[in-house]
C-alpha positions in Angstrom: -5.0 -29.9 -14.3 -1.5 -28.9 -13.4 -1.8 -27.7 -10.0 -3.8 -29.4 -7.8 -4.6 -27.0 -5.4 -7.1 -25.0 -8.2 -8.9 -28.8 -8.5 -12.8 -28.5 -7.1 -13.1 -30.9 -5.1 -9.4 -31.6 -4.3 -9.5 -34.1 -1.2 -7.0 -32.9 1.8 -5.2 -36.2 1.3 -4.5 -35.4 -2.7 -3.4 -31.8 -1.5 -1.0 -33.5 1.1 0.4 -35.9 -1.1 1.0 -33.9 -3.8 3.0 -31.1 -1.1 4.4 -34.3 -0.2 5.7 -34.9 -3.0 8.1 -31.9 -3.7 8.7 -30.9 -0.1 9.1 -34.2 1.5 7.7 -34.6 5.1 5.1 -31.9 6.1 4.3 -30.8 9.6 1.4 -29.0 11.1 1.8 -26.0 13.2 -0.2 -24.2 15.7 -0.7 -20.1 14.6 -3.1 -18.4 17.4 -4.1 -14.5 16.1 -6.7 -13.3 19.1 -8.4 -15.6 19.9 -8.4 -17.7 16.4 -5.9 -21.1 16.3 -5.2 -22.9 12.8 -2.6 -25.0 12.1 -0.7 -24.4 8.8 1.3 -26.4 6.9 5.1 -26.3 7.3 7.6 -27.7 5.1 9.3 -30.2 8.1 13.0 -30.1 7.2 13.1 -26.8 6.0 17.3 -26.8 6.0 17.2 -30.2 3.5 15.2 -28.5 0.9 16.7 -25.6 0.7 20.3 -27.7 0.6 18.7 -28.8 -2.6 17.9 -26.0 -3.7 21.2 -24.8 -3.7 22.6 -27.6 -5.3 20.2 -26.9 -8.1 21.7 -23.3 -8.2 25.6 -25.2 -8.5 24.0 -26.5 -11.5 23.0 -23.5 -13.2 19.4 -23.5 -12.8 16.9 -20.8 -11.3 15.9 -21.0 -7.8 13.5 -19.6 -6.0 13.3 -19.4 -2.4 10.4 -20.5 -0.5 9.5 -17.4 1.3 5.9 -17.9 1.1 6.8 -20.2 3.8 7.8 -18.1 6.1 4.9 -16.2 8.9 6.2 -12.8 8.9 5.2 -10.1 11.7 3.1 -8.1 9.0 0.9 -11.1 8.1 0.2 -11.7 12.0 -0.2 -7.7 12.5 -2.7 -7.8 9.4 -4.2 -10.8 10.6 -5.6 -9.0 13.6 -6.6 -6.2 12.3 -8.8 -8.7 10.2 -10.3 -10.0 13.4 -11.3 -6.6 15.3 -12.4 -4.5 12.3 -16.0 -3.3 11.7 -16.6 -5.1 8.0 -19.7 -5.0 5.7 -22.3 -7.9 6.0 -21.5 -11.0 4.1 -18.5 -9.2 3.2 -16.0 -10.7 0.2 -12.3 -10.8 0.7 -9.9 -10.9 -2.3 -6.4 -11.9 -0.2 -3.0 -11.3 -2.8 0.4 -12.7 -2.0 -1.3 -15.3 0.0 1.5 -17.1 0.8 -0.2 -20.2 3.3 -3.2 -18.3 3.8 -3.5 -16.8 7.3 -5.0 -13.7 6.9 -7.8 -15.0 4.2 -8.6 -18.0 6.8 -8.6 -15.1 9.4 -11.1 -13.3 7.5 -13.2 -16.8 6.6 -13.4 -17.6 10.7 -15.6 -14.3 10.1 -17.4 -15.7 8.1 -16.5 -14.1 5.1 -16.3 -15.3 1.6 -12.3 -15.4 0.9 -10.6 -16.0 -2.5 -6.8 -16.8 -1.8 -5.0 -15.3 -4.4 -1.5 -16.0 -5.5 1.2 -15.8 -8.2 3.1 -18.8 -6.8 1.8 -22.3 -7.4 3.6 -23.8 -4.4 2.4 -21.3 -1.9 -1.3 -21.5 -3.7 -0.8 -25.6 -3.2 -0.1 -24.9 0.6 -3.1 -22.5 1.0 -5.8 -24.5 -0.5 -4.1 -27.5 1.9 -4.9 -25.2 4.6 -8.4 -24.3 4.0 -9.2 -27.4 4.3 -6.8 -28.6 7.0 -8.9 -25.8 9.1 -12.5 -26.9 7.9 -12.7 -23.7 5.9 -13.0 -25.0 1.9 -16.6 -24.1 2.1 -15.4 -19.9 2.5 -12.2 -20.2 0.5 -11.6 -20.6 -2.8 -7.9 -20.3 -4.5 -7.0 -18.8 -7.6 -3.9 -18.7 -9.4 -3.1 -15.0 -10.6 -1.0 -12.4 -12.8 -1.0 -8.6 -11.4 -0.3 -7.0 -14.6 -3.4 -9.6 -16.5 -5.9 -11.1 -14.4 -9.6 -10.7 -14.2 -11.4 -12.2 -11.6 -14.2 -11.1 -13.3 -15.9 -9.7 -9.6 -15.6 -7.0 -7.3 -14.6 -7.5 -3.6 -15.4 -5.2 -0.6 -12.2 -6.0 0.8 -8.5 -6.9 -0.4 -5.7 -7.6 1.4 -2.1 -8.1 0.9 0.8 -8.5 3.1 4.3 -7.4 2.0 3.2 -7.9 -1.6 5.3 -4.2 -3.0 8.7 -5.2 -2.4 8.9 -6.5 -6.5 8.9 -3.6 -8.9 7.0 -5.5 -11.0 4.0 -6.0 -8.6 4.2 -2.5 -7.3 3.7 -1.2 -11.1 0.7 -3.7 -11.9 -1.6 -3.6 -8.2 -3.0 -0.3 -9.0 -4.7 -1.4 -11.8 -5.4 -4.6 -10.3 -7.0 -3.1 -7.6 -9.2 -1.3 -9.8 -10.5 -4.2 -11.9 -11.5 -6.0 -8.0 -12.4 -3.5 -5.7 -15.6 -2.5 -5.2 -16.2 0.9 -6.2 -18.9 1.5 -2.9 -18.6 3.7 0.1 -17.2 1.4 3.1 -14.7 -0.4 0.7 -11.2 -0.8 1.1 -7.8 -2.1 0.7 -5.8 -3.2 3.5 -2.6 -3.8 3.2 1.0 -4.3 6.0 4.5 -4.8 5.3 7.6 -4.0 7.0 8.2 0.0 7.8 11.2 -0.3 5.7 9.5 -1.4 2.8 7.2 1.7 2.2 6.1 1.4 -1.1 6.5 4.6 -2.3 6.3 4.4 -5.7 2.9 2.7 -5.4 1.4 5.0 -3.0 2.5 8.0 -4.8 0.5 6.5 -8.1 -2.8 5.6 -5.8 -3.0 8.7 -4.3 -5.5 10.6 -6.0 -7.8 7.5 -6.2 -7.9 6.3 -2.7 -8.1 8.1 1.1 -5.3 6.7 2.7 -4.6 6.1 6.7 -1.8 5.0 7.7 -0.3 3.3 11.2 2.8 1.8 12.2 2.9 -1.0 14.8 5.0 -2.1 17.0 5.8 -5.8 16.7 7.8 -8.0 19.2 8.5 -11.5 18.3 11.2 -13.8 18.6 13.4 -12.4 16.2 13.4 -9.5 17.7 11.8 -6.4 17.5 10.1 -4.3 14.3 7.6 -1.5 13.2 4.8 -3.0 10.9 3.0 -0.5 9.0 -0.6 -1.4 8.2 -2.6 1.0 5.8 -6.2 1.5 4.6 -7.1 2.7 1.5 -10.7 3.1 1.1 -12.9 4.6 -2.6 -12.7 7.8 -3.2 
C-alpha cells in the first residue's frame, strides 16, 4: 500500500518512521482547545525542509508547501465550537481538509466516530500519526479523498472543514460532495471556519437554496496578531 497512514493496523512507530523519513526529525507539541490537550506532530526543522524545497523549485520541479502543517486560528476557533456544541448521540463526524487532525480528534475526545479526511497524503500521514499518538485510532479512521469523485459510501451527521474554499477547484466540487455525505435528517449539519477574508462566496451562493445558513464571525487573538474567524452552520433544509 502506498501510503501508510491508510494501513489498518499501522503501528505508531511505522507511522513515525515513515514521517521520518521525508521530514526528518519530528517533534511533538502540546495544542490545549478548552479543556482538551493533544500533542501533534510537528515537522522539527521546519526552515531545512522548506530550504529543500526551494532548491527542488531551482530545479524546475513542482513544489508544494506544507501548509497542512501549519495550526491556523480557524482550526482552533472550530475546534471549540466542536467541544461546546449540543451534537446527536453517537454522532459521526466526516472532517475535510484535515490537515494534522485537530478538530476530528476534538470531536473523537467526545466520543464521536471521526473519519479524517484529506486530499494530501502527507497531511493524511501526519493525522493518522496523531490519532494514535493521542490514544484515539479506535474513533478515527483516515481516508484519502477527491472532492469532485469520492464516495464514502455513508452519510455523516456532521462535517467539518476548516479553510478548505480558498482553491476554486474545491469550492466548485464540496457542494456535491456534501450531498453524497451529509445526512439528509433534521439536526444535521455542516460546520465549517476560515478566515473573514476568505468568504467563499461563490460556494455559499450555489448552497443556498439547499441549506439554512448562520453565520458568526469571531474574534481571534493569537500570537501573530489579531483576526476575525468566521465559523458557519449549515444545517438540511
Amino acid at each position: 500500500m502506498k501510503n501508510i497512514a491508510l494501513k489498518p493496523g499501522a503501528s505508531f512507530d511505522e507511522l513515525l518512521a515513515a514521517a521520518r523519513n521525508k521530514f526528518g526529525a519530528i517533534k511533538f507539541e502540546p495544542v490545549k482547545v478548552g479543556n482538551v490537550e493533544l500533542e501533534l506532530a510537528q515537522i522539527a526543522d521546519m526552515q531545512a525542509y522548506l530550504d529543500k524545497l526551494v532548491d527542488k523549485a531551482r530545479g524546475g520541479k513542482n513544489i508544494e508547501l506544507p501548509l497542512w502543517a501549519k495550526i491556523w486560528p480557524s482550526c482552533l476557533v472550530l475546534g471549540f465550537y466542536i467541544l461546546k456544541f449540543k451534537a446527536a448521540e453517537n454522532a459521526s463526524l466526516l472532517d475535510v481538509g484535515s490537515d494534522g487532525g485537530l478538530c476530528g480528534m476534538l470531536a473523537a475526545s467526545r466520543g464521536f466516530d471521526v473519519v479524517l479526511a484529506e486530499t494530501d497524503e502527507d497531511a493524511l500521514l501526519f493525522a493518522r500519526l496523531n490519532a494514535v499518538r493521542n490514544g484515539l485510532d479506535d474513533k478515527v479512521s483516515v481516508a484519502g479523498v477527491d472532492f469532485a469523485e469520492t464516495d464514502l459510501g455513508r452519510k455523516f451527521d456532521y462535517i467539518t472543514g476548516c479553510e478548505i474554499l480558498h482553491r476554486d477547484d474545491v469550492a466548485e466540487a464540496f457542494p456535491g460532495f456534501i450531498k453524497r455525505h451529509l445526512a439528509d435528517v433534521n439536526g444535521s449539519e455542516v460546520l465549517l471556519s476560515m478566515d473573514k477574508k476568505r468568504g467563499g462566496r461563490k460556494f455559499f451562493e450555489s448552497t443556498k437554496d439547499s441549506y439554512h445558513l448562520m453565520k458568526q464571525e469571531v474574534p481571534f487573538a493569537g500570537d501573530k496578531g489579531k483576526s476575525i474567524v468566521s465559523l458557519v452552520r449549515m444545517g438540511v433544509r
